[in-house]
C-alpha positions, 0 to 999 in steps of 0.5 A: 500500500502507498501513499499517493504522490501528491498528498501533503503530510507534515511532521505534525500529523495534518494531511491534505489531499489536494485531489478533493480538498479534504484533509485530517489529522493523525496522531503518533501511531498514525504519523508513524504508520504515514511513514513506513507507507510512504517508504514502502515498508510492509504490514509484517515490518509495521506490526512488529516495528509498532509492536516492539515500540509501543506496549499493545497487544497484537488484537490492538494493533490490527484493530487500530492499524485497520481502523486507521487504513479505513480512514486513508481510503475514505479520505483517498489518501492511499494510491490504488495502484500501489 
């Protein structure tokens, strides 16, 4: 999964989308994943990337890892052909 090339993403978690207009904010777990997405790094790295680094359950992370591609995908944040 990508980022799409055009989409604004600070240091402090706002993202913008120039495509529709629309943008939000992430918070650190969020801003983290962001930044393994846009230098390619895979779901198995991610997990055990966030999973060493924060105290969380496997069960948390998916729930909170997915939740938070559901919000990339309505905001049209990710690139469909990545």
């Amino acid at each position: 999964m990508k980022i799409k090339k055009n989409v604004a993403i600070s240091d402090s978690g706002f993202i913008y989308n120039p495509d529709n207009g629309e943008s939000f904010s992430a918070n650190a777990f969020g801003i983290e994943v962001l930044s393994f997405l846009k230098e390619g790094i895979e779901y198995a790295e991610i997990k055990k990337a966030v999973l060493g680094k924060y105290q969380t359950d496997e069960d948390t992370f998916e729930k909170d890892y997915n939740d938070f591609l559901f919000s990339l995908k309505q905001y049209q944040i990710l690139d469909n052909e990545g």
